[in-house]
PyMOL CGO cylinders between C-alpha atoms (Angstrom):
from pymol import cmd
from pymol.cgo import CYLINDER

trace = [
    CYLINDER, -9.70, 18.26, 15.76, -7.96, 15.59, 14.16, 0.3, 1, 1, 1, 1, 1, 1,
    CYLINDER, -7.96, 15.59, 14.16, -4.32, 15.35, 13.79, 0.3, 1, 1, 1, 1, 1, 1,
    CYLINDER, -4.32, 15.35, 13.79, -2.34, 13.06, 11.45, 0.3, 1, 1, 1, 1, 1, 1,
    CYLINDER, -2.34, 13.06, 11.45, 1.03, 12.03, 11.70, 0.3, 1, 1, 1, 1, 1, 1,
    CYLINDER, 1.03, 12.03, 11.70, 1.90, 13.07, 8.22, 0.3, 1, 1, 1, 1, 1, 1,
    CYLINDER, 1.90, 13.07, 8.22, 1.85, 15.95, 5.81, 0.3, 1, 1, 1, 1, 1, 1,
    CYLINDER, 1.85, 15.95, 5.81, 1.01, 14.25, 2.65, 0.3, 1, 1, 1, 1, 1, 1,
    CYLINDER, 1.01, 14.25, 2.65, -0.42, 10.34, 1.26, 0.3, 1, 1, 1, 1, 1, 1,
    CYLINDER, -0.42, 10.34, 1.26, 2.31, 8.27, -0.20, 0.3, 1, 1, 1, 1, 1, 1,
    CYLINDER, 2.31, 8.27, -0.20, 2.35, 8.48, -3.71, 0.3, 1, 1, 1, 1, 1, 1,
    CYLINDER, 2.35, 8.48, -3.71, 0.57, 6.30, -6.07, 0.3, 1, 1, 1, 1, 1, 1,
    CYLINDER, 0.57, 6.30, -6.07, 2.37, 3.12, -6.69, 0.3, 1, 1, 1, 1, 1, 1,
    CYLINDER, 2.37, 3.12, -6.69, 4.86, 3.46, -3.30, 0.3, 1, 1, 1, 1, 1, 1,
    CYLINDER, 4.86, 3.46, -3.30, 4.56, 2.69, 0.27, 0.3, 1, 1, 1, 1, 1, 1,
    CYLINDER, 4.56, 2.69, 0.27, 5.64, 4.22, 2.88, 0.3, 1, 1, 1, 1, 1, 1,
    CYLINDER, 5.64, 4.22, 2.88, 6.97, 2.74, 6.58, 0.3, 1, 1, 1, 1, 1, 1,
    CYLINDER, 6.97, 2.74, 6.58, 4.77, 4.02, 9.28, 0.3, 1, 1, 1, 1, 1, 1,
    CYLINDER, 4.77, 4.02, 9.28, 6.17, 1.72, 12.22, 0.3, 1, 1, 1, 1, 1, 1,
    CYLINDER, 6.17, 1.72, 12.22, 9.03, -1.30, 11.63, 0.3, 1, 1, 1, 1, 1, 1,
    CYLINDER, 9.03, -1.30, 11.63, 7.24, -3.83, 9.71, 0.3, 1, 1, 1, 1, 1, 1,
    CYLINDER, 7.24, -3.83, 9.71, 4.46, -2.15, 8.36, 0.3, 1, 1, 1, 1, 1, 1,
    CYLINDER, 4.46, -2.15, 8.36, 3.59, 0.26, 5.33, 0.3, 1, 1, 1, 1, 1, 1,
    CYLINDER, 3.59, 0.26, 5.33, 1.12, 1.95, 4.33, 0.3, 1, 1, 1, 1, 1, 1,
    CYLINDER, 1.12, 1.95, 4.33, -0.14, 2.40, 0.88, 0.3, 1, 1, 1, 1, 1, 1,
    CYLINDER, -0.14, 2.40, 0.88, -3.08, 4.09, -0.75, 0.3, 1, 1, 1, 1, 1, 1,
    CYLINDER, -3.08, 4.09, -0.75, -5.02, 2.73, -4.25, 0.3, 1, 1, 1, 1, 1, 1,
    CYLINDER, -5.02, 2.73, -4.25, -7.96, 4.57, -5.76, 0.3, 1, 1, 1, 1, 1, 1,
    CYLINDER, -7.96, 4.57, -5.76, -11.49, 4.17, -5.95, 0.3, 1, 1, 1, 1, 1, 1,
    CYLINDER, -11.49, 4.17, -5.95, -13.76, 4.64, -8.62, 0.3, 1, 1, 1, 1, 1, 1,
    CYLINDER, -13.76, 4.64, -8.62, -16.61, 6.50, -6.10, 0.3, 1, 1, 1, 1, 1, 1,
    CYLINDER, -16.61, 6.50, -6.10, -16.81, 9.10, -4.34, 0.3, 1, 1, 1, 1, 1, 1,
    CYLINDER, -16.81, 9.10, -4.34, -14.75, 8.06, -1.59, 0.3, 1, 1, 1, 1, 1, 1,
    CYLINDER, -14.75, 8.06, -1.59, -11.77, 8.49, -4.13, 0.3, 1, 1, 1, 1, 1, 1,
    CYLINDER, -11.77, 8.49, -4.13, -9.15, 6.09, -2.11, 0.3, 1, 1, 1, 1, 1, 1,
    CYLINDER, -9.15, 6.09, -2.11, -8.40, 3.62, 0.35, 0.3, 1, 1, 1, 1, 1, 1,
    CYLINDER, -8.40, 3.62, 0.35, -6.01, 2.58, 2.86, 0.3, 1, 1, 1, 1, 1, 1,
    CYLINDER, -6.01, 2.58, 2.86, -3.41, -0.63, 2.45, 0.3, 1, 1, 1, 1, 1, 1,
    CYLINDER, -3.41, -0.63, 2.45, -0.79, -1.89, 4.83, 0.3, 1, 1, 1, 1, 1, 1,
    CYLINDER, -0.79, -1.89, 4.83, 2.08, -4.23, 4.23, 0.3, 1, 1, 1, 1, 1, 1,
    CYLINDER, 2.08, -4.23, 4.23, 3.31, -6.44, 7.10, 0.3, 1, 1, 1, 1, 1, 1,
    CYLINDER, 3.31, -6.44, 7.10, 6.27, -7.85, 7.52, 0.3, 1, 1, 1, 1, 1, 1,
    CYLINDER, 6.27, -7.85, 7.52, 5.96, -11.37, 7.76, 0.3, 1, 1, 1, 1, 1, 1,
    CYLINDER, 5.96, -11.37, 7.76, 9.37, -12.95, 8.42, 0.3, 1, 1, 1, 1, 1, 1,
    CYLINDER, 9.37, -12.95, 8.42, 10.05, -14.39, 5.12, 0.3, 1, 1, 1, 1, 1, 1,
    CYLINDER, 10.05, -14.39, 5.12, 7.52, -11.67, 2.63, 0.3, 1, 1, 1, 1, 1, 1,
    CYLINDER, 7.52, -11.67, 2.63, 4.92, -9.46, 3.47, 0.3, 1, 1, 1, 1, 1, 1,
    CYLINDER, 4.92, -9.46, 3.47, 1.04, -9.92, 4.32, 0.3, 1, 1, 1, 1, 1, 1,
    CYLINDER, 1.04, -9.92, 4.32, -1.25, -7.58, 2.22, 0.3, 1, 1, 1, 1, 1, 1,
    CYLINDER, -1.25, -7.58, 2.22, -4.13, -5.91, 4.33, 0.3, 1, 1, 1, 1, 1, 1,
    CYLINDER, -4.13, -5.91, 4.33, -6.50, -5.49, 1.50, 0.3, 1, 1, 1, 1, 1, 1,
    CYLINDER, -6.50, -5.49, 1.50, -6.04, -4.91, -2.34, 0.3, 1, 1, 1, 1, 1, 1,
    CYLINDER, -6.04, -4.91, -2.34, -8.12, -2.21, -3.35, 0.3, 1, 1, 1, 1, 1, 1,
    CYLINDER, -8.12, -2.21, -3.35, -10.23, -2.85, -6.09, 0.3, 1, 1, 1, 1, 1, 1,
    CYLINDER, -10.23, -2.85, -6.09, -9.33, -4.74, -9.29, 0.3, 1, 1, 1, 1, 1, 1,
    CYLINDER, -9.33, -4.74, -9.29, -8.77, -2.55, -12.35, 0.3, 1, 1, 1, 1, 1, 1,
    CYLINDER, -8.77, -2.55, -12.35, -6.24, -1.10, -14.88, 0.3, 1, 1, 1, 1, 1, 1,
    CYLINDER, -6.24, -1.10, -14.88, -4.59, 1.43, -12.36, 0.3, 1, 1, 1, 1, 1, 1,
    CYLINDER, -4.59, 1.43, -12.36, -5.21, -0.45, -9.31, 0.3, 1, 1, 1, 1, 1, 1,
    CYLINDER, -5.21, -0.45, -9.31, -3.14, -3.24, -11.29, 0.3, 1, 1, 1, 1, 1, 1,
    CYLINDER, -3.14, -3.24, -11.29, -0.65, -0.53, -12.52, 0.3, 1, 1, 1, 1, 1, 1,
    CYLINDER, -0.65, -0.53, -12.52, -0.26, 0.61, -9.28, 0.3, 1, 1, 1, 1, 1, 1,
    CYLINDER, -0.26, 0.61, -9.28, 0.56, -2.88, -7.55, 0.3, 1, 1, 1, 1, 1, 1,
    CYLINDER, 0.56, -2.88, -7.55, 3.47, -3.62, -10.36, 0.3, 1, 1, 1, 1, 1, 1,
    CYLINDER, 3.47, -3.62, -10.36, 5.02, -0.51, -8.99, 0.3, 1, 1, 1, 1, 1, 1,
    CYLINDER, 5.02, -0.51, -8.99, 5.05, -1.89, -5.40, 0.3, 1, 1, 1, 1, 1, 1,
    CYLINDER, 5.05, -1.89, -5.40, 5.97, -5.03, -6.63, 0.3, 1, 1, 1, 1, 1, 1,
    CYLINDER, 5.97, -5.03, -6.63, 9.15, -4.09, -7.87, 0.3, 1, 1, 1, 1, 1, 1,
    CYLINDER, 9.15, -4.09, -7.87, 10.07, -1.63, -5.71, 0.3, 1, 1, 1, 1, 1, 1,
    CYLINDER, 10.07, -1.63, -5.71, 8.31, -1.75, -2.35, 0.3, 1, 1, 1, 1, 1, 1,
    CYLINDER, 8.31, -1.75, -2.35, 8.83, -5.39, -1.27, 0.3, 1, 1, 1, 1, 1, 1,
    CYLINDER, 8.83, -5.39, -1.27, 12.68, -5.73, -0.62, 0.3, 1, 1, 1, 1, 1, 1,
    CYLINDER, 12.68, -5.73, -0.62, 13.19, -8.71, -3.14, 0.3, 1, 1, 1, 1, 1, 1,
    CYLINDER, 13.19, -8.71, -3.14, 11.06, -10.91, -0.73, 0.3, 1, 1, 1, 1, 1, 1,
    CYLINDER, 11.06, -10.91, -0.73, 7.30, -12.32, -1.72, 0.3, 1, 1, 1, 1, 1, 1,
    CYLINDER, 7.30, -12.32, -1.72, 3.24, -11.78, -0.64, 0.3, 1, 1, 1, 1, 1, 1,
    CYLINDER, 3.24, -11.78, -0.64, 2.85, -14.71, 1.71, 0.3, 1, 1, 1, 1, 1, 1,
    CYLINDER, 2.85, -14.71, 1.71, -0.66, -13.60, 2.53, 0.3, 1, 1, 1, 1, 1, 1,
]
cmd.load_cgo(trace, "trace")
């Protein structure tokens, strides 16, 4: 069986740190496979986005809410 490290997903629009440096983030997906994994990586001066999900009104939503409040003050640099 399959064990995961945590109880529950991070809630839409929040991150949350998995291992210094990194956080993970979910966005959803219009199919059936209803979400998808994103990491942020610390990247010495910002953070480096693994993936964006796909564009759309909550997807977009969603990223303003990590913008302000996920990103300690410092930018994407890839």
């Amino acid at each position: 069986s399959l064990t995961y490290p945590f109880d529950d997903l991070p809630p839409s629009g929040t991150a949350r740190a998995v291992a210094p440096g990194i956080k993970w983030l979910q966005m959803p997906l219009p199919f059936a496979l209803d979400h998808i994994n994103l990491y942020l990586i610390d990247d010495g001066d910002g953070w480096a986005v693994v993936d964006t999900g796909i564009k759309g009104p909550v997807t977009q939503d969603h990223w303003r809410q990590i913008f302000d409040g996920e990103l300690d003050g410092r930018p994407v640099t890839r």
